[in-house]
C-alpha atoms as one frame of an Amber mdcrd trajectory, in Angstrom:
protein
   2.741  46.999 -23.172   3.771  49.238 -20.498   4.615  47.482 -17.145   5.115
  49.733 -13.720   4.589  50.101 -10.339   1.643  52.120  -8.965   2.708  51.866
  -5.026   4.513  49.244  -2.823   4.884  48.800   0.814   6.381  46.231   3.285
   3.801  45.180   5.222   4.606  42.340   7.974   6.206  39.483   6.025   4.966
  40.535   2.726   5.596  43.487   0.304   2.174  45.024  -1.276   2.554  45.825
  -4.825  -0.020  47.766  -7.033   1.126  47.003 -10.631   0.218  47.555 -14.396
   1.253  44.527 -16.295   0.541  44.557 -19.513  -2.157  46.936 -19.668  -3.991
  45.521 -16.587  -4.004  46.982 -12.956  -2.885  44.426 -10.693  -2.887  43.967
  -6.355  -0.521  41.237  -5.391   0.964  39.823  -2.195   4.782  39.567  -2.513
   6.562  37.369  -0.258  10.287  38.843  -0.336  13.247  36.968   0.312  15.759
  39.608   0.978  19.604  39.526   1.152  22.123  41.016   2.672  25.914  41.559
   2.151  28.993  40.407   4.795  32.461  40.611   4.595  34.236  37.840   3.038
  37.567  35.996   2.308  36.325  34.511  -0.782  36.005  35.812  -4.429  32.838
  37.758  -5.061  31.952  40.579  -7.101  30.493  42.789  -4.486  32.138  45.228
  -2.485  31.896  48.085  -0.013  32.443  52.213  -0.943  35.568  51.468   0.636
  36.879  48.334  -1.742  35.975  45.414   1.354  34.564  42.354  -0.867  31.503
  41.382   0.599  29.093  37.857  -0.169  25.306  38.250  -0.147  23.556  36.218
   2.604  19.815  35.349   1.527  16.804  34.889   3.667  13.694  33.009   3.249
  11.639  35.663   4.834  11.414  39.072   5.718  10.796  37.957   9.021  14.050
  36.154   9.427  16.475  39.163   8.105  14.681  41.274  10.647  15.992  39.143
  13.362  19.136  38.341  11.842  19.706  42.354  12.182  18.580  42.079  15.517
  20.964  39.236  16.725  23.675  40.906  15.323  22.415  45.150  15.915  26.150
  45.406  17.609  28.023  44.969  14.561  25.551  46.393  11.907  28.899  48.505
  10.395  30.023  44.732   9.375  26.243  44.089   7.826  25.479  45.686   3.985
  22.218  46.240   2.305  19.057  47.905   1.737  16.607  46.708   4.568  13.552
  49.240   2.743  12.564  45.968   0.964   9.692  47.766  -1.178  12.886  49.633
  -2.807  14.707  46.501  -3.105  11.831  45.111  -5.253  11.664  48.112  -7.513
  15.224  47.773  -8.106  15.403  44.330  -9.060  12.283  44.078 -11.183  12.506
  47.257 -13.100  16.281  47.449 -13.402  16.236  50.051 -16.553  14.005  53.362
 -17.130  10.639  52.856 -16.584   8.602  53.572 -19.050   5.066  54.734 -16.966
   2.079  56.082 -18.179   0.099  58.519 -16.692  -3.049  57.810 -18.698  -2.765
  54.135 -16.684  -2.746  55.753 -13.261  -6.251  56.691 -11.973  -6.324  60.172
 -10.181  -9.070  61.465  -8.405  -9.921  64.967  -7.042 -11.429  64.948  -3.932
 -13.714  67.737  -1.909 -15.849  67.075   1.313 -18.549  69.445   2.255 -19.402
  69.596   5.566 -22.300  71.019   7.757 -21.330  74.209   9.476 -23.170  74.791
  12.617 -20.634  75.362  15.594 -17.776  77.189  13.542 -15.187  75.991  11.135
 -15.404  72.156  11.309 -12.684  70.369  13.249 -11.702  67.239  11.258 -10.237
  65.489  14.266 -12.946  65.882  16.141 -15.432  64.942  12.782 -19.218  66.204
  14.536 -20.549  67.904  11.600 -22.435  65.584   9.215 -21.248  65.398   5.524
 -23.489  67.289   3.243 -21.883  66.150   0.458 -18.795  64.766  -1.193 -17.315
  65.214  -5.039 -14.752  63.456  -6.526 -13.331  63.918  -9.886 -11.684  61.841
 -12.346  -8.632  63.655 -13.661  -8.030  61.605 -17.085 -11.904  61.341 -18.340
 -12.823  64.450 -16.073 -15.644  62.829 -14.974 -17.087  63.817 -12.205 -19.278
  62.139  -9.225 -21.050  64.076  -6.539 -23.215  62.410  -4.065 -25.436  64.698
  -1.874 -29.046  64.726   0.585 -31.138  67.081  -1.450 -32.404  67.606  -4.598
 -29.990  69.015  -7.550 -30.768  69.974 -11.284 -27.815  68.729 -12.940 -27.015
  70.321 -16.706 -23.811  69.303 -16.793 -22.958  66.083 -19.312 -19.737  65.518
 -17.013 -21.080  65.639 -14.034 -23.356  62.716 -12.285 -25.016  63.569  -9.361
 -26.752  60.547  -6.413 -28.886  62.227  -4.466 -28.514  59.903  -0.842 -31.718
  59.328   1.258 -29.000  60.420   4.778 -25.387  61.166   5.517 -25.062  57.206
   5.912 -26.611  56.148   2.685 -24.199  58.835   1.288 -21.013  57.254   3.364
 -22.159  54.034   2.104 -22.493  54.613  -1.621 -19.285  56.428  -1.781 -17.652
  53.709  -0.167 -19.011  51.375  -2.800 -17.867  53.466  -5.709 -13.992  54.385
  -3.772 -13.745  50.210  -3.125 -14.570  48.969  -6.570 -12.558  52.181  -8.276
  -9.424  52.004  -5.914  -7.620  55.051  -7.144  -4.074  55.376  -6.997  -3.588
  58.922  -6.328  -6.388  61.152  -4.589  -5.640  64.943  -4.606  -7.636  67.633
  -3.592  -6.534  71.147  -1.602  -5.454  71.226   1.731  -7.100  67.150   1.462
  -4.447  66.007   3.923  -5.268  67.916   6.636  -9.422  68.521   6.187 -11.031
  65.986   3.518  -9.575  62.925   4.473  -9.317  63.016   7.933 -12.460  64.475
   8.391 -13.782  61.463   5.823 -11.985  58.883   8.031 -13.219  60.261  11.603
 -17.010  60.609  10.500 -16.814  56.840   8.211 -15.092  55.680  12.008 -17.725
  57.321  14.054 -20.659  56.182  11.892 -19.900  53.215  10.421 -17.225  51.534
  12.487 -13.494  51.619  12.343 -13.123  48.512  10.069 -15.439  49.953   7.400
 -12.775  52.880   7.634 -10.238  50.749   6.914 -11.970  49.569   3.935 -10.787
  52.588   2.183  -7.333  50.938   1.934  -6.903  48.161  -0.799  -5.168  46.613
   1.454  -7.622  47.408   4.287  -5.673  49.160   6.597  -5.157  53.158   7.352
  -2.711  54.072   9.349  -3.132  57.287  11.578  -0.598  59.419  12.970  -0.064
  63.298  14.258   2.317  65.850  13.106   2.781  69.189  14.129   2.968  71.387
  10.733   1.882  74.711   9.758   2.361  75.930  13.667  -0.421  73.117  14.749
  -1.210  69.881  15.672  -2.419  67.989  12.670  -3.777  64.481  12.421  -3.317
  62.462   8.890  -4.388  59.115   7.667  -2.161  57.023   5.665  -4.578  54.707
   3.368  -2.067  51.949   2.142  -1.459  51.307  -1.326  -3.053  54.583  -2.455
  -0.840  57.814  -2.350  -2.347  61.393  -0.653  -0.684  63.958  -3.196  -2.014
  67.162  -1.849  -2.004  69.717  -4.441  -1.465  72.717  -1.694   1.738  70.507
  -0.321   2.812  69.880  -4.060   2.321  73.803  -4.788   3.994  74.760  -2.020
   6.960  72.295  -2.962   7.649  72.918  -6.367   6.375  76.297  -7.425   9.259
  77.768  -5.491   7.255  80.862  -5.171   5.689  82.555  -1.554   2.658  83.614
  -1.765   0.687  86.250   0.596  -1.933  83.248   0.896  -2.401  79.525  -0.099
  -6.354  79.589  -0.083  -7.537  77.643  -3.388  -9.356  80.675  -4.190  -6.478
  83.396  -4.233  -3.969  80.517  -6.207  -6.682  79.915  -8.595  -7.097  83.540
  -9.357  -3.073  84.151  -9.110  -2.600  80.998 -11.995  -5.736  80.545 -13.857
  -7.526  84.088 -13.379 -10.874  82.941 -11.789 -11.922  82.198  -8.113 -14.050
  79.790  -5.834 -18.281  80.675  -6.271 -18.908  83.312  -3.938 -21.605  82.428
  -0.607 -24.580  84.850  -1.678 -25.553  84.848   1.756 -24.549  85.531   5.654
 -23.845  82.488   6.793 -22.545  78.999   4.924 -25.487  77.228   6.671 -27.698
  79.976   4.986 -26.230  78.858   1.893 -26.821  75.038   2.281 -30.283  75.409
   3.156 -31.476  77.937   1.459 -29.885  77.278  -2.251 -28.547  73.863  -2.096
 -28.534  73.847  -6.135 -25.989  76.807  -5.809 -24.362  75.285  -3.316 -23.507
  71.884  -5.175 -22.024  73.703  -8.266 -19.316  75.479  -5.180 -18.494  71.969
  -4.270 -18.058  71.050  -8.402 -15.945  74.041  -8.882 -13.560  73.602  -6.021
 -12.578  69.648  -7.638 -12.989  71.727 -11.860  -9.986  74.471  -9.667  -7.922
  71.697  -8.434  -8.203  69.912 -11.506  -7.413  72.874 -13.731  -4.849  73.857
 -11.954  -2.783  70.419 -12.755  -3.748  70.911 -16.351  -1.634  74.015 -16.082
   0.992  73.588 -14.203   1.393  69.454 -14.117   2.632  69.321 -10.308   1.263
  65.757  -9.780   2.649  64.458 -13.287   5.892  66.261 -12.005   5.950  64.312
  -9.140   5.109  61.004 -10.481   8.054  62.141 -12.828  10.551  62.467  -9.626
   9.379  59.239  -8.365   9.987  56.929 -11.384  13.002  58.974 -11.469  14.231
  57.761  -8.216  12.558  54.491  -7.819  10.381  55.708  -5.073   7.178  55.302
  -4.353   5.027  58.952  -4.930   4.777  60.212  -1.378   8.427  60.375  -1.316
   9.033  62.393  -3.171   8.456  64.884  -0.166  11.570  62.997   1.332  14.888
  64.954   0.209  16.504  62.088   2.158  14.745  59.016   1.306  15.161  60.155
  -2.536  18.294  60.590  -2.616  19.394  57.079  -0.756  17.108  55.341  -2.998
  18.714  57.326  -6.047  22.471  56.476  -4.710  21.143  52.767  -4.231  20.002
  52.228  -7.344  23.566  53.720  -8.800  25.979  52.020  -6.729  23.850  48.903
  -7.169  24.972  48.992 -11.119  28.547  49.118 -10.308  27.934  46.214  -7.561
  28.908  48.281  -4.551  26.492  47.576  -1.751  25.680  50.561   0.648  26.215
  50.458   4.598  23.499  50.099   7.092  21.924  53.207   8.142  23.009  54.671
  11.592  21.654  57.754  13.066  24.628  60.555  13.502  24.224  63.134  16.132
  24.200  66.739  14.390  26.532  68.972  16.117  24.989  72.884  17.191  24.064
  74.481  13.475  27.031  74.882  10.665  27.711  77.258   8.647  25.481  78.358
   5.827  25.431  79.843   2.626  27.112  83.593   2.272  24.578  86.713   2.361
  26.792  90.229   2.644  25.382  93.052   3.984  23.717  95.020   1.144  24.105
  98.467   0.548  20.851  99.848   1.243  19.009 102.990  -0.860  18.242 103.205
  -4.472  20.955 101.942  -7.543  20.956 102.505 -11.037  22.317 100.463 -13.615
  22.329  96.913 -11.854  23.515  93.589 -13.573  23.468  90.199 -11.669  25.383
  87.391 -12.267  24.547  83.946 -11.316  26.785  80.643 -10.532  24.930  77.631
 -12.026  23.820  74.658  -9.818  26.161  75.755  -7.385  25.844  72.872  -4.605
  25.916  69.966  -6.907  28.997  71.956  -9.051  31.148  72.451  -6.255  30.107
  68.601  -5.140  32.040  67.949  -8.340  34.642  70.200  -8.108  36.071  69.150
  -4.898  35.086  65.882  -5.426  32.921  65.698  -2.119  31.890  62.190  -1.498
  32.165  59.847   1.696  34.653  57.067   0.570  36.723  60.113  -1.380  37.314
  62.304   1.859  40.390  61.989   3.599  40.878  60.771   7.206  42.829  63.785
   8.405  41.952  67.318   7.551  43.911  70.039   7.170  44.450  72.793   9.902
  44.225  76.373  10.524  42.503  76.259   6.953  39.352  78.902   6.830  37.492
  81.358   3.989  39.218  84.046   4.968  42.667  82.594   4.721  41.990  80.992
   1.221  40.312  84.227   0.037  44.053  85.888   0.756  45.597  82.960  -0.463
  47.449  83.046   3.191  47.641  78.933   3.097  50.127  76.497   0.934  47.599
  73.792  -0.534  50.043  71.190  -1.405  49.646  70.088  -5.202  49.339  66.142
  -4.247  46.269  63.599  -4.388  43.934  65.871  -2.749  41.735  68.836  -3.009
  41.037  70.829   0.541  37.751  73.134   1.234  37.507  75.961   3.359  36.897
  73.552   6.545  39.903  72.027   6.069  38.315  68.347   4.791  40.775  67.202
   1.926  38.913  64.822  -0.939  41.488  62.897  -3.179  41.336  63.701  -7.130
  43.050  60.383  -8.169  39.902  59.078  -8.528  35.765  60.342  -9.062  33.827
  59.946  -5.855  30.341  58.195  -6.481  28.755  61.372  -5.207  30.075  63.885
  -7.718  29.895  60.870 -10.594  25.969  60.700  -9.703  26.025  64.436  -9.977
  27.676  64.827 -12.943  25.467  62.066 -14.769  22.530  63.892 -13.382  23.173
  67.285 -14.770  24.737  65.802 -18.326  21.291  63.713 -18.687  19.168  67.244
 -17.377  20.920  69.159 -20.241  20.123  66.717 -22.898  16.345  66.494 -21.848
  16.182  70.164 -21.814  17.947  70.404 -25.270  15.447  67.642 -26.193  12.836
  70.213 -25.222  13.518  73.090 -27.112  13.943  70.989 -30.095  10.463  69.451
 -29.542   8.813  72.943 -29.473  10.855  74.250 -32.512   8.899  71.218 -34.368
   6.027  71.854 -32.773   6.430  75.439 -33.966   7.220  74.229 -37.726   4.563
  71.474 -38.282   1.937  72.065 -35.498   1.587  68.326 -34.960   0.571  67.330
 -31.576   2.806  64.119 -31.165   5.289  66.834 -30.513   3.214  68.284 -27.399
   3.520  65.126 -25.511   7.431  65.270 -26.279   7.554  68.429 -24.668   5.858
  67.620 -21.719   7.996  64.334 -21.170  11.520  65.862 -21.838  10.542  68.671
 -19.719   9.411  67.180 -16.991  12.319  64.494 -16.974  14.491  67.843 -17.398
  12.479  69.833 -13.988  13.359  66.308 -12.252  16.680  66.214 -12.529  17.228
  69.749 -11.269  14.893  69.323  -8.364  16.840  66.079  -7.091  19.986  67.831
  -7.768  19.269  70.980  -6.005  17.633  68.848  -3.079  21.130  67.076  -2.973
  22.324  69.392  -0.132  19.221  69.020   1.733  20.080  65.679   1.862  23.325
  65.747   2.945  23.200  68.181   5.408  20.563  66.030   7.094  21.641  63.841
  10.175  19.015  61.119   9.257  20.725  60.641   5.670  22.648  57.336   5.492
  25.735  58.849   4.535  25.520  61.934   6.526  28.930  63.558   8.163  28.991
  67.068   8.824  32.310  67.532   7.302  30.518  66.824   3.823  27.768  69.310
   5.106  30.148  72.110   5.962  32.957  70.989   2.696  29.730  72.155   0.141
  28.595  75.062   2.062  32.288  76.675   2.601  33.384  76.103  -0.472  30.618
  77.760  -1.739  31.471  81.193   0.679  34.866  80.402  -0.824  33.206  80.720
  -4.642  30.609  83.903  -3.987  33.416  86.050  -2.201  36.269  85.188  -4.442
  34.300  86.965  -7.507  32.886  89.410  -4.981  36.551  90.438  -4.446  37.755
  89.625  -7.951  34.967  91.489  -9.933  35.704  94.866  -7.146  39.126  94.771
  -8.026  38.159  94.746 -12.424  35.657  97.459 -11.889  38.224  99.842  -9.737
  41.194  99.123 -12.503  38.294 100.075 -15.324  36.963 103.185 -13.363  40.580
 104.432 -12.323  38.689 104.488  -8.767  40.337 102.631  -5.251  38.342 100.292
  -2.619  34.977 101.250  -4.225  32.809  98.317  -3.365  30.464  97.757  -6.659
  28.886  94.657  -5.062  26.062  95.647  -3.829  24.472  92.563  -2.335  25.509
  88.865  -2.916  23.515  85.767  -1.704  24.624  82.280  -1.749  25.259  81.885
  -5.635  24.629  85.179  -6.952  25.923  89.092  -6.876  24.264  92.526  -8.134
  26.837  94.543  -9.781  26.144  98.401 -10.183  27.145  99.564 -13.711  25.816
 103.454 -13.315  29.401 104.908 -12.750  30.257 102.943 -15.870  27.339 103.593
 -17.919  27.491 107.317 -16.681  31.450 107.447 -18.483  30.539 105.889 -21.612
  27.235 107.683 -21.659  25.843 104.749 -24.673  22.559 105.264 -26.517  21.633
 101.970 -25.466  23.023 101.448 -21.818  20.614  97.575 -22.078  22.290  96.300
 -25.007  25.765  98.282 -23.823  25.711  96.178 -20.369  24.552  93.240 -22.245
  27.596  93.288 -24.486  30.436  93.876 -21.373  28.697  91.201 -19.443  28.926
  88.731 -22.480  32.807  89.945 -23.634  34.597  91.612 -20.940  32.632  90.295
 -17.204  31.940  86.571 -18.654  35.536  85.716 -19.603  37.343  87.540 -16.781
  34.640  85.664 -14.467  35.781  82.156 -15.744  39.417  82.728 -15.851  39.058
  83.959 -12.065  37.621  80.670 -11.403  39.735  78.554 -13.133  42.436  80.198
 -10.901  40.969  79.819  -7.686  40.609  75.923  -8.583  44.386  75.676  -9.479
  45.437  76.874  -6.411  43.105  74.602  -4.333  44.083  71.955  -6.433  40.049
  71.006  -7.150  39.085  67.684  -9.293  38.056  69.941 -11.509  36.463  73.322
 -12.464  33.074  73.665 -12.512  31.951  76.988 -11.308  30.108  78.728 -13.930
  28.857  82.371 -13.819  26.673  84.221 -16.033  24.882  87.058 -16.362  21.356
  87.070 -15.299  19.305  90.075 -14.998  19.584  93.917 -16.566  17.749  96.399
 -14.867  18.088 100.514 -14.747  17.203 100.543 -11.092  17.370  98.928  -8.020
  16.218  99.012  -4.648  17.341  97.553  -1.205  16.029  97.411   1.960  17.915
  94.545   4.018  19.402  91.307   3.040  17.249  88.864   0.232  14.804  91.932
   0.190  15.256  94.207  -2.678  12.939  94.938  -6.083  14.664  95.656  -9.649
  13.150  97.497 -12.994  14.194  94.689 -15.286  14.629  95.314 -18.961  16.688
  91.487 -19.851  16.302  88.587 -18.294  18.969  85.965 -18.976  19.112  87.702
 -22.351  15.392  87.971 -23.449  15.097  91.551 -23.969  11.467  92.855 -22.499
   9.884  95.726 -24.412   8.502  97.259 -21.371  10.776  96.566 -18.241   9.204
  93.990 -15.549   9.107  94.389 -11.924  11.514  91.367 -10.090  10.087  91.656
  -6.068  11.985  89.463  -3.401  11.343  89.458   0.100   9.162  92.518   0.095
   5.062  91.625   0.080   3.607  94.135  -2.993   0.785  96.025  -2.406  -2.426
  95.114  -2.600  -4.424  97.094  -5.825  -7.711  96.808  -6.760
């Protein structure tokens, strides 16, 4: 049997665990006795990042290590440990990979419908009664909906109460939410509308404690955020975890769009839309055709609910927090991921990880590199992409806290290293553009982490294609699920890694210094100009020309090439498979040997930039910086037979 952790939380002197143990779904009261780590004469096999053996110090209580931080909140630099207890429990008791089942963990859609007689309703306020509420069961897709009036329901999934009032409707959905407990309730835009709205009205009608009674652990917690340019109110209900699908879209999909209403993402992703109101008003609707008006409220949980089945952004997340050891809400948290993630690493090697101390961030550092483009139309346009950048150049300079030198180096900048105007010294360390030096005698934990990270991404993803290529040959559905695993371990892995940085540069992160911050980010300037310059200087030796500037735009880990003065001497039949073949023999190569001497002469750990050609397209267009559209014809080498529109930064027109 499966065992696994649904959700934990440190509550007063006791840790709150949901569980399945063999099979069952289990609530239990933990009472933790944590430990902590001090400096000590003695043998021990714990030590610090920087090599100071340490000896754990237990505690009965987690009362009593609260105050013995207290007592001693002066010299906290001489205290080690992990005082997030919940993560200390998931460490110790599931150690390896954890081997979680989705089938196990109940998921519920959730959509409120709400009278509508003074405008939109105003979930803080909550003065509009609840007309009625759906919920839907995302593994047996069954689906609840308790309403006040009278509904013909033909649907075999559906079951439908019909509630004498608004509080015999409260009350029997409380019965059914208390005795199901769900560990994940989803639903759009539910953080900010259905469940606040849900706990306000439950508050105002039945009392504040029955509100709480939503909680397994009967207690919500209420706080208020300002997001989305307005002051929001959201409930926490312990032990079960809010996983709006609007927040995870927005998240993970990585895509803008000109609107986040459920019904323009359900038509952009599954092709079909929210029920239309046949009349004027919505209160029209709800009186007039309430049968109508019951099957809206169905289809907005069926959208929700389809739109997982699609594009798995909940199993995704569940993926990144049994990744990570978190619990499912942070995965939201670039920086409580990534301390958990370097917790649970350092704790294999026994190195115990300092107590967290908030850093005051300095005015804004510098960024990523964006040149001026050069506006107007381009043919023949080729872009070339570094890979990973961040977490690569993590490894290459081997950026990590204990690794980085006390003293930097001066009067070192981009500019300088990009005319090779400064002596690095070939000794123990590397040096970035901001003048931080990082030895290369030995791997910092931070590039390590990386490095295993990206290895174990690769393999899933190779583990992917091979599942599909049997899936292809036999048809048999046990491949299906392999798929879905490997490549959602696979997306994982390159979401944490590319929300490294995030991390890093983040004053609240434990190990955050702005030197680390500023190392990635110059060194990455450092990278995209070097092959700006490098790939100018090929081009003008091939086209006999002088100081022509082919780049036409580069952004952070990426430049567009033009090709058309090229393409216009060869003349080819087949200028596509032409620019393929000089991207793959002549830009490639020259690309990686340019690299490899840029990290000999900053003496790097190791070289780890890696370029390759992206897109092929016959024209190009730019307007400004990040905003530019491309005729594409090969995409990372899949060859299209009619060329595809690439749009960034510039909203398309609307077409009927």
């Amino acid at each position: 049997m499966n065992n696994f952790y649904i959700n934990v939380i440190q509550r007063g002197n006791f840790l709150l665990v949901r569980e399945i143990e063999n099979g069952k779904r289990i609530n239990k009261k933990v009472k933790w006795k944590p430990e902590f780590y001090v400096p000590t004469q003695k043998t021990s096999q714990f030590k610090t990042l920087n090599g100071t053996v340490v000896s754990p110090l237990s505690f009965n209580s987690i009362k009593d290590s609260k105050e013995f931080l207290e007592n001693y909140k002066e010299q906290n630099h001489l205290i080690y440990g992990l005082n997030n207890f919940q993560y200390s429990y998931i460490a110790e008791k599931y150690e390896d990979y954890i081997n979680w089942d989705i089938d196990k963990i109940l998921i519920i859609t959730l959509d409120i419908e709400v009278a509508c007689e003074n405008g939109f309703p105003n979930a803080q306020e909550a003065i509009e009664p609840l007309l009625a509420i759906t919920v839907k069961n995302h593994s047996n897709k069954a689906i609840i909906v308790w309403g006040i009036g009278e509904y013909k329901n033909e649907k075999s999934n559906v079951r439908y109460i019909q509630c004498e009032n608004e509080l015999n409707l409260l009350k029997q959905f409380l019965e059914f939410w208390t005795t199901t407990a769900p560990d994940v309730v989803t639903g759009w835009n539910t953080q900010f509308f259905d469940l606040p709205y849900l706990c306000n009205r439950i508050s105002k009608l039945l009392g504040e404690e029955v509100m709480h009674t939503l909680s397994p652990w009967g207690f919500v917690g209420e706080q208020h955020i300002r997001q989305y340019g307005k002051d929001q109110q959201k409930f926490n209900i312990l032990g079960i975890s809010s996983l709006d699908y609007l927040d995870l879209y927005r998240k993970f999909t990585y895509t803008n769009r000109e609107s986040y209403t459920l019904n323009y993402i359900s038509e952009v992703e599954l092709g079909t839309k929210k029920d239309i109101n046949p009349y004027d008003t919505f209160k029209e609707w709800y009186t007039k055709d309430y049968q109508s008006f019951i099957d809206y409220n169905i289809k907005d949980v069926e959208l929700v609910d389809a739109l997982e089945d699609k594009m798995k952004l909940i199993e995704l997340a569940l993926t990144l927090a049994y990744e990570a050891k978190v619990n499912y809400m942070d995965v939201y948290s670039q920086v409580r991921m990534w301390d958990i993630i370097i917790y649970n690493f350092l704790k294999t090697k026994n190195i115990v990880i300092p107590m967290k101390s908030l850093r005051i961030k300095n005015a804004k550092y510098e960024g990523a590199y964006v040149k001026e483009p050069q506006t107007g139309l381009h043919n023949w346009v080729m872009s070339f992409d570094l890979n990973s950048l961040y977490p690569h150049l993590i490894m290459q300079y081997n950026i990590s806290p204990e690794t980085m030198a006390p003293e930097g180096m001066g009067e070192v900048n981009v500019e300088k290293l990009l005319g090779k105007e400064v002596e690095v010294p070939k000794g123990k360390f590397t040096v970035t553009p901001n003048g931080a030096r990082f030895t290369i005698e030995a791997q910092g934990f931070l590039p390590e982490l990386m490095e295993k990270m990206y290895n174990e991404r690769v393999k899933f993803k190779k583990w992917t294609l091979q599942a599909k290529q049997k899936f292809e040959e036999t048809k048999d559905k046990k491949y299906l699920n392999e798929i879905s695993k490997y490549n959602n371990i696979q997306m994982a892995r390159k979401i944490a890694l590319n929300s490294a940085y995030g991390a890093i540069g983040n004053q609240y992160f434990r190990y955050y210094d702005e030197r680390l911050a500023t190392a990635v980010t110059t060194s990455g300037q450092l990278s995209i100009r070097w092959i700006e310059n490098k790939v100018n200087d090929y081009l003008n030796k091939v086209l006999a020309t002088t100081d022509v500037d082919y780049i036409i735009a580069a952004d952070t880990d990426s430049i567009y090439v033009r090709f058309d003065e090229l393409v216009s001497k060869v003349t080819p039949k087949d200028p596509v498979s032409f620019l393929a073949k000089i991207a793959t023999e002549k830009i490639e190569p020259y690309i990686t040997k340019c690299y490899e001497e840029l990290a000999e002469y900053v003496n790097a750990y190791q070289q780890k930039m890696d370029m390759a050609r992206e897109v092929i397209a016959d024209k190009g267009i730019w307007t400004a910086k990040k905003r530019y559209i491309l005729n594409v014809y090969d995409s990372e080498g899949v060859r299209y037979a009619e060329p595809q529109i690439k749009v960034m930064g510039i909203e398309a027109v609307k077409s009927s």
